[in-house]
Backbone bond lengths (Angstrom), bond angles and torsions (degrees), N, CA, C in turn:
res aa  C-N    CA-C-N  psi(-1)  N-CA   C-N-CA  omega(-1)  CA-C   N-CA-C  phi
1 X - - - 1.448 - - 1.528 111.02 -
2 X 1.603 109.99 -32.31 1.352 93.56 169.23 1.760 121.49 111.92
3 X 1.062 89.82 -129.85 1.929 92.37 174.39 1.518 103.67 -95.54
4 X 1.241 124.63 -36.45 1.662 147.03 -153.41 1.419 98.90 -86.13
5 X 1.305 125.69 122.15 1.492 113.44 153.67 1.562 118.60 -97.04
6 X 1.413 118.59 1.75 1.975 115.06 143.15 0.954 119.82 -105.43
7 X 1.608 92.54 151.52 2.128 96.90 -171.68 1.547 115.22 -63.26
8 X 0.498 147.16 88.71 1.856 144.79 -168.27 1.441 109.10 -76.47
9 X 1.152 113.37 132.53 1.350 131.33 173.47 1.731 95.89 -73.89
10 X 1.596 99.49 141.30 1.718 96.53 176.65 1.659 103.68 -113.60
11 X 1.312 83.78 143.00 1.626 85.64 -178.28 2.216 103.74 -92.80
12 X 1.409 85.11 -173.68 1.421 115.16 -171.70 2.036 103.50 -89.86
13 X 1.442 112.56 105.11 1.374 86.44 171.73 1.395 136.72 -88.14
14 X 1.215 103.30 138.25 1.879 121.25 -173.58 1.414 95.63 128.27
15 X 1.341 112.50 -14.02 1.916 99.70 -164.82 1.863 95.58 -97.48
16 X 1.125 110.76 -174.67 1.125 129.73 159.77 1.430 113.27 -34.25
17 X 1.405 102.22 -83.71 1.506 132.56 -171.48 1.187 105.48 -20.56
18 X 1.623 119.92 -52.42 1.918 123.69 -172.25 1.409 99.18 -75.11
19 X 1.236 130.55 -22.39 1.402 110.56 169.34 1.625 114.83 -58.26
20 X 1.377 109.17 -48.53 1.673 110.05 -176.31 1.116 119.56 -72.74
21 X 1.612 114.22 -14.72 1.311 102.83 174.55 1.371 122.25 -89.76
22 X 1.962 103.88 -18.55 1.382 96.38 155.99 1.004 134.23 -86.24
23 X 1.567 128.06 2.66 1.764 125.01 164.24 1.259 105.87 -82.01
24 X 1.175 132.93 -10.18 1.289 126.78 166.72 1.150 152.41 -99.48
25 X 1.660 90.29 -12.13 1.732 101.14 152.37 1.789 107.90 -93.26
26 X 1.376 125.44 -1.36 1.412 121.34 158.63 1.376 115.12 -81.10
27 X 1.174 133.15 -0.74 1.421 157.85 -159.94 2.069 92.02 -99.44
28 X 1.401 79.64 -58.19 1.822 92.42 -162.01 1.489 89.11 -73.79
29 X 1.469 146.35 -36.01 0.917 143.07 -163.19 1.776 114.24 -70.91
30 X 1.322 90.01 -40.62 1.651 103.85 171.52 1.451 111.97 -68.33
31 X 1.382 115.20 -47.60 1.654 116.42 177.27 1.839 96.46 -41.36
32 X 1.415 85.58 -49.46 2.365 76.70 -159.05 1.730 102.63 -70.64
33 X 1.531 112.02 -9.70 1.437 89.44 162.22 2.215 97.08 91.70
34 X 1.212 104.11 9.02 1.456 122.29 174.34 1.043 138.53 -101.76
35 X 1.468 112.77 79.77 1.557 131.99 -161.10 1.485 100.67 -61.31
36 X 1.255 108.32 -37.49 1.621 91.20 177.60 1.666 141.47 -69.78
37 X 1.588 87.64 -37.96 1.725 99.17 169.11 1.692 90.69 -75.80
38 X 1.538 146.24 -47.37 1.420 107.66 177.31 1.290 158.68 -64.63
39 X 1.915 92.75 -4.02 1.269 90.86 147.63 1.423 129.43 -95.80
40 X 1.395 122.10 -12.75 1.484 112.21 156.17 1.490 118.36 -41.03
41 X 1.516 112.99 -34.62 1.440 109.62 179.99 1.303 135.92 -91.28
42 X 1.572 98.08 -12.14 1.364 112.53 157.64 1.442 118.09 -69.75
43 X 1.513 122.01 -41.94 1.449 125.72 162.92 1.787 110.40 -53.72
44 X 0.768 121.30 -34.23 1.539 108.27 -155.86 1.807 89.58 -97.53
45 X 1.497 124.48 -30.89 1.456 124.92 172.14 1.402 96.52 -62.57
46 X 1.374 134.47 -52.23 1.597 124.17 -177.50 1.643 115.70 -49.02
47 X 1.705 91.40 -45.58 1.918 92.40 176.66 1.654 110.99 -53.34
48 X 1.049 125.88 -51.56 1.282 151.52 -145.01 1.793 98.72 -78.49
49 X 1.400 117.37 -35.23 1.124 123.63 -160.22 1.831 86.30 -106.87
50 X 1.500 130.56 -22.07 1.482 99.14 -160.36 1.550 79.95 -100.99
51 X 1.547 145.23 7.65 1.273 139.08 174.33 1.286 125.73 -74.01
52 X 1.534 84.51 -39.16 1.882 111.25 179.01 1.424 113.00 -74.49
53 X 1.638 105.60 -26.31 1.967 104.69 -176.95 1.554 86.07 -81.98
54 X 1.462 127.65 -52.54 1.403 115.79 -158.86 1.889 114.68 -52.15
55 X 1.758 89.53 -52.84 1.968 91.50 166.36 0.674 108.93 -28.83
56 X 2.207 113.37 -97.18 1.107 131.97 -158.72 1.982 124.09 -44.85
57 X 1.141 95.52 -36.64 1.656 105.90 -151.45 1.481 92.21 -107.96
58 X 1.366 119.06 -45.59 1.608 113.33 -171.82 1.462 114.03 80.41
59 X 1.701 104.26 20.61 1.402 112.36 151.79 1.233 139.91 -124.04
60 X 1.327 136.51 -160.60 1.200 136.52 -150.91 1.805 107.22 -121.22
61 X 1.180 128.19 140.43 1.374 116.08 166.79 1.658 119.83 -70.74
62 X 1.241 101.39 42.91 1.567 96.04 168.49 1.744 95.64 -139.53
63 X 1.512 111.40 10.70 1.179 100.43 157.31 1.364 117.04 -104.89
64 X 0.906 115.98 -22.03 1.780 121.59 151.99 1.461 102.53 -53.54
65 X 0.815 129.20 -96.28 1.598 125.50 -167.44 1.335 115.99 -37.11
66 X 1.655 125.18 -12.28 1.533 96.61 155.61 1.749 117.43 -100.97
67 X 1.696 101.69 2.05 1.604 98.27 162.84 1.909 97.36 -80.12
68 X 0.869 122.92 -12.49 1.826 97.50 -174.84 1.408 113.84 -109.46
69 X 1.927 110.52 8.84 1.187 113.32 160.86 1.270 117.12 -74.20
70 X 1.715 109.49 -41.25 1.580 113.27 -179.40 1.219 106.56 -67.72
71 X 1.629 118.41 -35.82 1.847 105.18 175.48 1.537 109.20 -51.67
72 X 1.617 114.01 -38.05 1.864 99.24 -169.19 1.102 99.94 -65.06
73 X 1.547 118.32 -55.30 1.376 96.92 174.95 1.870 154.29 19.74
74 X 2.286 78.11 -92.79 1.202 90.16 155.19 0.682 160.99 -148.00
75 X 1.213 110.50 84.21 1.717 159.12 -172.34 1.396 114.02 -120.93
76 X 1.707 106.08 -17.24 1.840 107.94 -179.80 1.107 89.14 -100.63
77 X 1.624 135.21 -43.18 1.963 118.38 -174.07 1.642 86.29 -91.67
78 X 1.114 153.97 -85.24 1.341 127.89 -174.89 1.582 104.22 137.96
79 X 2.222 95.38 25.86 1.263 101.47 160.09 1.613 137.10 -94.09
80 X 1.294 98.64 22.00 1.971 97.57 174.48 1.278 98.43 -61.56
């Protein structure tokens, strides 16, 4: 099984699917309490997620990051 102690379905990368399969072995990574494999899984969920915006969307992760600057935004004055 590996690093994972659940069987994880693997997804397709660029699609959806590799996103869930990487929140969910970062999921399993947190259960074991393993900062190190979670950030491997935070890296490989970032791959997984800027493949799927480039497919799907035909953009870049720096256009996300200025939609999730305006989310911190507001979420720090507590106007969403």
């Amino acid at each position: 099984m590996g690093y994972h102690k659940k069987d994880i379905p693997r997804g397709k990368y660029g699609h959806f699917s590799k996103i869930k399969e990487e929140f969910v072995e970062l999921e399993d990574a947190w259960e074991q309490d393993d900062l190190v494999l979670q950030l491997c899984e935070l890296a490989d969920l970032y791959g997984a997620i800027e493949q799927y915006v480039w497919r799907k969307f035909d953009m870049e992760m720096e256009d996300i990051k200025k939609f999730s600057d305006k989310t911190k935004e507001a979420f720090k004055d507590g106007s969403r």
